[in-house]
VOGU-3710 file (C-alpha; in Angstrom, 3 decimals, decimal comma):
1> xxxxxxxxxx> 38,517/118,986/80,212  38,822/116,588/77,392  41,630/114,328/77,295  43,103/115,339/73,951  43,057/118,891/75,312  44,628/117,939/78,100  47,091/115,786/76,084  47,868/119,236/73,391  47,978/121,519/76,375  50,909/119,137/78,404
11> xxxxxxxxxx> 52,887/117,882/75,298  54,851/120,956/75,216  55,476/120,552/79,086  56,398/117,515/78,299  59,202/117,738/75,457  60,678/120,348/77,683  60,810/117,559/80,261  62,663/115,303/77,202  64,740/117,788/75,948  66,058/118,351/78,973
21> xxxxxxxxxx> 66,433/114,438/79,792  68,282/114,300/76,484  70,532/117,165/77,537  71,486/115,724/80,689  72,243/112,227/79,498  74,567/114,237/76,387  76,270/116,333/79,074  76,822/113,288/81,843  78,051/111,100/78,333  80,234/113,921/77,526
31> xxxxxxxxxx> 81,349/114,382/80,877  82,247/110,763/81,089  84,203/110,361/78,313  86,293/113,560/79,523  86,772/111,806/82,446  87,797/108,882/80,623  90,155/110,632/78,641  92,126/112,049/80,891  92,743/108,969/83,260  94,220/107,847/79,943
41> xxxxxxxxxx> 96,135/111,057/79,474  97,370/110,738/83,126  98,006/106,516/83,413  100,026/107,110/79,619  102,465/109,913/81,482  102,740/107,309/84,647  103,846/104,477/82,354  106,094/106,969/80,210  108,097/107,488/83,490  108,251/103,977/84,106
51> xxxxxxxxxx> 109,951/103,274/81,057  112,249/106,532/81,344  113,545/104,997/84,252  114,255/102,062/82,618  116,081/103,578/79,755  118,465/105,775/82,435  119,250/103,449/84,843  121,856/101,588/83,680  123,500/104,955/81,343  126,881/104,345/81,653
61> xxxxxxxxxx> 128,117/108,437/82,005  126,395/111,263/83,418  122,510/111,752/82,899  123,867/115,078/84,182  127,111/117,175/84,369  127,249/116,180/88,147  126,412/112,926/88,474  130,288/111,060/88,409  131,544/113,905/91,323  127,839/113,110/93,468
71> xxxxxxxxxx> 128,946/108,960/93,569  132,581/110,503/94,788  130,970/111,960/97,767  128,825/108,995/98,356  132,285/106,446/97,911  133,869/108,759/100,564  130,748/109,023/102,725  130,373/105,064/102,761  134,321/104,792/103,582  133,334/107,108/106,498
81> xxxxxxxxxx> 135,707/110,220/104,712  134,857/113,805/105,467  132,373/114,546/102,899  133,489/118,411/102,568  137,599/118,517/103,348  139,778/120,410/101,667  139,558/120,583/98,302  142,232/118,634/95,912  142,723/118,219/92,247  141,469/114,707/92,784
91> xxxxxxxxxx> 137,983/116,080/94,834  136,121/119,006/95,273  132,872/118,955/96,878  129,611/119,936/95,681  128,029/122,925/97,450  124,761/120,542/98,090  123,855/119,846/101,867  125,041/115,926/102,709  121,726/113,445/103,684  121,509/112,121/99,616
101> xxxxxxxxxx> 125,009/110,848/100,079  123,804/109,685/103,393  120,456/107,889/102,317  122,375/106,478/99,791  124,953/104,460/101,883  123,076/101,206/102,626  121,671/100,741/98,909  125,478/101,173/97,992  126,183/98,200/100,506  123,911/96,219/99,151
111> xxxxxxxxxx> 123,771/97,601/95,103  127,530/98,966/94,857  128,636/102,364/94,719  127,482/103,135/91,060  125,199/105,475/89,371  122,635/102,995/88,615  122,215/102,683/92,280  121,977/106,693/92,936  119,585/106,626/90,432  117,367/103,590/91,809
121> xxxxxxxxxx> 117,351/106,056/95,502  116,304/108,954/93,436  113,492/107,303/91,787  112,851/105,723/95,552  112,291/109,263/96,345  110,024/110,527/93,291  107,717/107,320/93,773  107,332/108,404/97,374  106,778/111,697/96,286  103,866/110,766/93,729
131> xxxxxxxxxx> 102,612/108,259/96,641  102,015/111,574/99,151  100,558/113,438/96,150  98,073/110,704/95,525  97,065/110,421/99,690  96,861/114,107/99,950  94,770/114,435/97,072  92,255/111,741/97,233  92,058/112,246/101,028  90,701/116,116/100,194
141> xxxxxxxxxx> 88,611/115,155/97,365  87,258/111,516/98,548  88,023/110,723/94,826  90,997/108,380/93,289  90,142/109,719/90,400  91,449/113,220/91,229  94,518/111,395/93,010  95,247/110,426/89,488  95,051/113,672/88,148  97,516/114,902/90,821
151> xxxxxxxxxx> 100,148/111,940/89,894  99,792/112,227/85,923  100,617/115,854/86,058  103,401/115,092/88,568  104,646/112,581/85,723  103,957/114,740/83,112  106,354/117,824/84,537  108,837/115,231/84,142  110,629/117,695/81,337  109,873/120,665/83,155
161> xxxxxxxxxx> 111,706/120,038/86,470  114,354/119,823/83,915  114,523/115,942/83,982  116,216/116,038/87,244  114,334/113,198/89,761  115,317/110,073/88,449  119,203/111,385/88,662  122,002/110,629/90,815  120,669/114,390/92,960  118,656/114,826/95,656
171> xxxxxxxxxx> 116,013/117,184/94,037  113,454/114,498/94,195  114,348/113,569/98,121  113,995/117,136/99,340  110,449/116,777/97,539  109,855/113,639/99,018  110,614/114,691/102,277  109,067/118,055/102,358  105,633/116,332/101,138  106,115/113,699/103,577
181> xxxxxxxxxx> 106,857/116,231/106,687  104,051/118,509/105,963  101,545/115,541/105,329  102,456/114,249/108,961  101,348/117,810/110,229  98,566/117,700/108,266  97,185/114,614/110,088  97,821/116,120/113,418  97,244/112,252/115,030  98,971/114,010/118,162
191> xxxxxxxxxx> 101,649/116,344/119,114  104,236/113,748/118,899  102,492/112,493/115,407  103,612/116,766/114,477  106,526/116,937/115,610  107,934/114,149/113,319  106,770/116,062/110,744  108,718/118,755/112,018  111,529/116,404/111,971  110,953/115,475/108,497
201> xxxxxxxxxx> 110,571/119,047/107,224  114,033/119,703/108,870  115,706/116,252/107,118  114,395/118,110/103,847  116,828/121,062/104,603  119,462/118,460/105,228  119,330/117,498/101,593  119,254/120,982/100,264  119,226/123,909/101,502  115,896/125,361/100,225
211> xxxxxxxxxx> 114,353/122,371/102,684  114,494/125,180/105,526  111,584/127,445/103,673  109,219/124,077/104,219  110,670/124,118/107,789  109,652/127,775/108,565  106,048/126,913/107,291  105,456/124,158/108,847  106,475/125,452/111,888  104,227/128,541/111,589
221> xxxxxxxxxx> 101,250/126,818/110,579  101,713/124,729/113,818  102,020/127,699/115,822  98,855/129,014/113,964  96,999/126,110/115,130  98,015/125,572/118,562  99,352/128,430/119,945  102,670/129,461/120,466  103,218/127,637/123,976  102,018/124,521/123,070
231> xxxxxxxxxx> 104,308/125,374/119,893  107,604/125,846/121,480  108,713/121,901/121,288  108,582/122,800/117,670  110,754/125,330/118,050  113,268/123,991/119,906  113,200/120,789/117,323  113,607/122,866/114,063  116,171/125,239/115,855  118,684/122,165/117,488
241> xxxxxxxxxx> 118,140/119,681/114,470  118,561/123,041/111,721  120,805/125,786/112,777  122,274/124,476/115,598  122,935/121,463/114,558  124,073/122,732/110,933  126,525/125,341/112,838  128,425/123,257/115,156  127,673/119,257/114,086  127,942/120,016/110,386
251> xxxxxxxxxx> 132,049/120,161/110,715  132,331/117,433/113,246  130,397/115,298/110,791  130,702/115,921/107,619  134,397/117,600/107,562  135,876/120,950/108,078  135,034/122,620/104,951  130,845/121,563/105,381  129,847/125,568/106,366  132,334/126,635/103,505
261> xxxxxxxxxx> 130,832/124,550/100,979  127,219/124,887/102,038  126,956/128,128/102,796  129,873/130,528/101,671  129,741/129,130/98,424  126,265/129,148/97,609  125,974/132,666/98,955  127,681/134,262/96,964  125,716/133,538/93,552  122,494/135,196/94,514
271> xxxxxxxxxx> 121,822/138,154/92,260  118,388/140,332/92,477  117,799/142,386/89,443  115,132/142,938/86,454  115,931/139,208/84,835  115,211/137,292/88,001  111,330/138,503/88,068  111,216/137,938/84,275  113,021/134,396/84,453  110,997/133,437/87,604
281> xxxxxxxxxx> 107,358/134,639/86,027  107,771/133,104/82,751  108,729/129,868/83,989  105,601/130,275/85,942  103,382/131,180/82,868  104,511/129,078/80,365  104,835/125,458/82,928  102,187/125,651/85,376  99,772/128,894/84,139  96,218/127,356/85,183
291> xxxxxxxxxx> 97,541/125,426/88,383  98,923/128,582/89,419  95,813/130,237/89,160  93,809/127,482/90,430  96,453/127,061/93,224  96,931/130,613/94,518  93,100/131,592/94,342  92,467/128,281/96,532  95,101/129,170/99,052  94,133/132,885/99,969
301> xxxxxxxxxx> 90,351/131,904/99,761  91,532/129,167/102,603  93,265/132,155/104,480  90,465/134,532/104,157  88,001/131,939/105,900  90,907/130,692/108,130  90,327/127,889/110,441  87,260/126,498/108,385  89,427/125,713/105,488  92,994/126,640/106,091
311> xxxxxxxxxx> 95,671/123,511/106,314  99,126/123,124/106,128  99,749/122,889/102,446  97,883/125,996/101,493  100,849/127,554/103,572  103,654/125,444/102,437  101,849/126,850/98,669  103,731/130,221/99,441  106,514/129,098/100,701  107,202/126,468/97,758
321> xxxxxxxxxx> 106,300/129,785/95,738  109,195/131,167/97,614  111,686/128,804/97,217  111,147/129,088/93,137  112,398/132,402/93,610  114,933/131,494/96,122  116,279/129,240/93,191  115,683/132,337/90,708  118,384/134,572/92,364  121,150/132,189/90,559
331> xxxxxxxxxx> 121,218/133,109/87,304  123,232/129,997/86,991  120,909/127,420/87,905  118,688/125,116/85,894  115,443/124,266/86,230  115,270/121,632/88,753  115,249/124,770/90,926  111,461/125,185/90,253  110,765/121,414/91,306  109,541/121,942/94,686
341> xxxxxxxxxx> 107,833/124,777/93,732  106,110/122,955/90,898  105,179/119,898/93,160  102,677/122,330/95,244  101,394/124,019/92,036  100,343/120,759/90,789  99,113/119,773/94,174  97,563/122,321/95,616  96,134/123,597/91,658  94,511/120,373/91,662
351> xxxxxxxxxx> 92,750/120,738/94,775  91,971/124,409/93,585  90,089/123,070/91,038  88,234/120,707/92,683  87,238/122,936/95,582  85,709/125,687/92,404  84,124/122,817/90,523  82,129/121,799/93,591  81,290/125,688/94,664  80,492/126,850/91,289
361> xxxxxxxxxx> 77,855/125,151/89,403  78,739/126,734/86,518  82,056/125,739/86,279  81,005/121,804/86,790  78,383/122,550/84,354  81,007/123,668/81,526  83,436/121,676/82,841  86,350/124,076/83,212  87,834/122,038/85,397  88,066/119,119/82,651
371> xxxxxxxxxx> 89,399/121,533/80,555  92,365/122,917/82,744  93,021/119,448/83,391  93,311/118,803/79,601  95,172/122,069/78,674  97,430/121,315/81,669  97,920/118,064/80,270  98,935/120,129/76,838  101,277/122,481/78,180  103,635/119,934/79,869
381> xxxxxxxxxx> 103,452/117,978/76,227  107,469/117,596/75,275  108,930/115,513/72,393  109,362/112,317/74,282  112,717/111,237/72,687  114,426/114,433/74,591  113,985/112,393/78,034  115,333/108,803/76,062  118,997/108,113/75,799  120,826/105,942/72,879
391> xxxxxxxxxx> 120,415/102,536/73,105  123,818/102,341/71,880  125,476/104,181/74,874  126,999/101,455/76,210  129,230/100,460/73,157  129,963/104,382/72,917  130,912/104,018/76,227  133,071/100,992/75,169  134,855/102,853/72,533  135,532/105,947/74,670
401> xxxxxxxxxx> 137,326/103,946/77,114  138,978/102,195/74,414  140,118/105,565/72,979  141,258/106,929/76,461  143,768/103,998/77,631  145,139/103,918/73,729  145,983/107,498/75,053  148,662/105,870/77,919  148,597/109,096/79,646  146,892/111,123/82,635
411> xxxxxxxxxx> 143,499/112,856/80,942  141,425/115,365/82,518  138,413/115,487/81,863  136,719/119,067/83,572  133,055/118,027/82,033  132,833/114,660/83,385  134,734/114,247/86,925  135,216/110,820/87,201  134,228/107,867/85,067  132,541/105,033/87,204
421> xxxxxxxxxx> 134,431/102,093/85,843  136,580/101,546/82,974  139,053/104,116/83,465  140,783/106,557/86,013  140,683/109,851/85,214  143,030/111,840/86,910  142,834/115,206/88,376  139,261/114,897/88,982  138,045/118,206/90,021  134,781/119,265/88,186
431> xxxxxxxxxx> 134,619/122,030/86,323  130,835/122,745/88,250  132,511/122,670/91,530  135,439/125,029/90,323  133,242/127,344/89,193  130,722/127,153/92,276  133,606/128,489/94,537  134,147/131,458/92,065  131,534/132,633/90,198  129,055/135,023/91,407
441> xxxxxxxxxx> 128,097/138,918/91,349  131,059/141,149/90,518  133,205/138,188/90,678  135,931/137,544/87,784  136,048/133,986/87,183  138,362/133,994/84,441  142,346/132,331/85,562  141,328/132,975/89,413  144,424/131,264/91,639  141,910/128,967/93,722
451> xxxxxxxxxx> 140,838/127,361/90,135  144,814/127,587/88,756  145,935/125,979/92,306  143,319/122,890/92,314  144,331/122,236/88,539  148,226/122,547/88,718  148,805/119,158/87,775  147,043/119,689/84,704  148,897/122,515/83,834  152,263/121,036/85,054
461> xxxxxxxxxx> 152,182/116,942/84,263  154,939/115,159/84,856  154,298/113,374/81,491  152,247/113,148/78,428  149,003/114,528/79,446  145,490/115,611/78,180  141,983/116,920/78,059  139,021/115,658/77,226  135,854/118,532/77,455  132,413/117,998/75,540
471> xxxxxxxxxx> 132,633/122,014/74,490  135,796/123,519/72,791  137,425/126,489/74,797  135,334/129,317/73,406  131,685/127,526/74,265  133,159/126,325/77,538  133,531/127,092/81,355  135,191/130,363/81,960  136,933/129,141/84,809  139,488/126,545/82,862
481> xxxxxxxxxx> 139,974/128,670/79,918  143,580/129,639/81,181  143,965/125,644/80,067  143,959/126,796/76,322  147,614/128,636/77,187  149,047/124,837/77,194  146,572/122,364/75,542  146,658/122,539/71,573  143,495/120,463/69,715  144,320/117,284/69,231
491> xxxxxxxxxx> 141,548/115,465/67,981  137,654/116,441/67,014  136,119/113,474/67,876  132,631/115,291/66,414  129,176/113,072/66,974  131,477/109,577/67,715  130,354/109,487/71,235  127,018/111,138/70,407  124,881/108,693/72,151  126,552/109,236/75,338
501> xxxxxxxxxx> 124,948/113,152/75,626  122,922/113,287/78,474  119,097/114,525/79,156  118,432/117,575/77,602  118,136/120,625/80,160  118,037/124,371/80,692  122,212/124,063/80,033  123,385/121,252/77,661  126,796/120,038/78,494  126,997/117,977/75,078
511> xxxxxxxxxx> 128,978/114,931/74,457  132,827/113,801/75,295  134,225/115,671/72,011  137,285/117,558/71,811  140,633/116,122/73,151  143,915/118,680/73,616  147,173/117,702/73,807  149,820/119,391/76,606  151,904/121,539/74,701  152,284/124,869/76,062
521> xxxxxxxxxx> 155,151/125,720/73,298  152,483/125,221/70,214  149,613/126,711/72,626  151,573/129,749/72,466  152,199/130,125/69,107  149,008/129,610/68,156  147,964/132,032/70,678  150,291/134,682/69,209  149,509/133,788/65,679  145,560/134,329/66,445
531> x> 146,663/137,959/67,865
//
């Protein structure tokens, strides 16, 4: 055959054979600049955090409502006091499980009992959580790159775990420690190597109660793997260290009201009707839609096939799932009850959508997974000034103080606890904690006698007295309206001490704003002239 026959007849095999060169160097350019892109996206959130951290550290009130009444568990825990004793006007304890305030002891020796010091062991406990998420992720993917993925999101849900983890709470410990428990299992190094992790899980549960859902799962998956004889050490651990422990040591060591507080109190708020599904799917939806997806698909695939795929976290998946709707049942809540539950969405959507990626040619070929990544990225996007506090907060905080011994009387202020320097305020008892030990189902929280009891000597002073709330009466706590009866408005202070409002949440508590004056004569008359 003549060449230049030959050479017509394979030119058109031939720009098939360019075309498609072409098309492959476009897609693997595209792809890398996608890739690119959204180590940028990720390492931006990362460094965003950093600097949030920066700007709340040294906030001189509350980042949130609690934060004052959480360092006056931690003073009492480092003076060795019963964390959970009888309530008082001057302290009523949280309904939260104790091992924050305990973690938090030595960096109070060395830092001070303050809340910049809470909040340094809270971000302690979100950079070990990002840490695990990074391990776990590059060690199922072989890839840094998708360890990044898993962080930046992590960072990026900042505002969606209702800017809780850099706080003076232990939402980002129980995370830290349920991640770190169920990655020990996951290694399974030994039996001894497992039950640490069992350990672990069970210190989780020690810093809040939902820990004891990771507990149960890692337990089971253990018993899934080994068997349940060679299972029963686990057993015994979770049972001594949880329950047991929790039953009879909780009083000894942490003071006689500990199983009131921890458990009769929270018990009572649970609630199951219509809005707890819609609450509880929404969040879902509208936070983590994609990484749900991606997440739950990945985890019953894994059960399906069982042993050849099946770990740890695709179980802890459900019960994180769980505990989200644990958290649901109190209508009262805010957001940061979804944390744990977002952690393994993130972590275990991630994988998800590696694992399809790498099955599914198409999807690698369109990139999905790039794109879930990016619209991921999108759906976390918040204004970043709602996560930044004033830069003038501390000369608010200057004047406020200024304002409050010009006062030369006791002040009570329900919305803030306790100041951490500056000035006493006296009673101290929180309007949260009030509430906790009242509110619920069916319950009437309005004037009840426990509340009127632990805030007599507000409404009995043996001098000039006051009260300083960031909401007036009518936009306040139910639970301390009886307070309007004797307190008359004394002064609207309006947006003075603006730029000390804290992070913006699921409930805003505002600013220090309205101060009443005791006067239960002119509280009267005004009560019968507005009748």
């Amino acid at each position: 055959m003549p060449i230049l026959l030959r050479a017509v007849l394979l030119l058109p095999a031939a720009m098939l054979v360019l075309v498609e060169v072409l098309q492959s160097q476009r897609q693997a350019r595209l792809k890398n600049i996608a890739y690119i892109a959204l180590s940028a996206v990720a390492i931006a959130h990362v460094l965003f955090i950093g600097f949030v951290w920066f700007n709340h550290i040294s906030f001189p009130l509350n980042l949130e409502a609690m934060e004052g009444t959480v360092l006056q568990h931690v003073q009492r825990a480092m003076e060795l006091k019963p964390i959970y004793p009888e309530p008082t006007p001057d302290f009523v304890p949280l309904a939260y499980n104790p091992l924050y305030y305990i973690v938090a002891i030595p960096f109070g020796w060395v830092f001070g009992a303050s809340l910049p010091t809470l909040r340094l062991v809270s971000i302690l406990g979100m950079i070990g959580s990002a840490l695990i998420l990074f391990l776990v992720v590059r060690q199922k993917t072989a890839s840094n790159w998708w360890g990044l993925m898993a962080v930046g999101l992590f960072a990026a849900a900042y505002r969606v775990m209702d800017s809780y983890l850099d706080t003076a709470h232990s939402d980002s410990w129980l995370i830290f420690l349920a991640l770190l428990g169920t990655y020990l299992i996951d290694r399974d190094r030994s039996r001894l190597w497992n039950l640490a992790g069992v350990m672990v899980l069970v210190a989780s549960f020690w810093t809040k109660q939902h820990g004891a859902l990771f507990v149960i799962g890692g337990v089971l998956f253990l018993t899934w793997r080994e068997g349940f004889r060679r299972a029963i050490p686990y057993w015994v651990a979770a049972v001594l260290l949880g329950p047991v422990l929790y039953v009879f040591g909780g009083p000894l060591l942490f003071g006689p009201r500990f199983l009131y507080f921890t458990w009769e109190v929270p018990r009572a708020w649970s609630t199951l009707d219509r809005s707890i599904f819609i609450r509880y799917f929404s969040f879902i939806a509208l936070s983590y839609p994609l990484l749900a997806l991606s997440g739950t698909l990945t985890s019953l695939q894994a059960i399906v096939r069982q042993r050849k795929t099946l770990n740890v976290w695709h179980i802890q998946f459900f019960f994180a799932l769980l505990s989200g709707f644990m958290g649901s049942l109190d209508k009262g809540s805010n957001n940061n009850v979804y944390a744990p539950m977002g952690t393994w969405l993130i972590l275990v959507g991630v994988l998800g959508l590696y694992e399809f990626a790498r099955q599914l040619p198409a999807l690698e070929r369109y990139r999905a997974h790039q794109l879930a990544l990016f619209a991921t990225f999108a759906i976390m996007l918040y204004y970043p000034q709602s996560v930044l506090v004033s830069p003038r907060a501390g000369e608010s905080y200057s004047d406020l103080i200024r304002v409050l011994n010009s006062l030369n009387a006791h002040v009570y202020a329900p919305d803030l606890g306790q100041l951490e320097q500056g000035y006493t305020l006296s009673p101290t008892a929180h309007w949260v904690a009030l509430e906790d030990m009242v509110r619920g189902p069916g319950r009437d929280t309005q004037n009840n006698p426990i509340v009127r009891a632990l805030v007599d000597p507000v409404l009995h002073p043996s001098g000039p007295a006051f009260v300083l709330t960031n909401r007036n009466w009518e936009q306040g706590c139910e639970c301390i309206k009886f307070l309007s009866d004797y307190y008359v408005l004394e002064t609207d202070f309006g947006d003075r001490f603006e730029a000390l409002h804290g992070l913006a949440r699921r409930w805003d508590v505002g600013w220090p704003r309205y101060l009443y004056r005791y006067d239960p004569q002119k509280a009267a008359l005004q009560a019968e002239g507005n009748r």
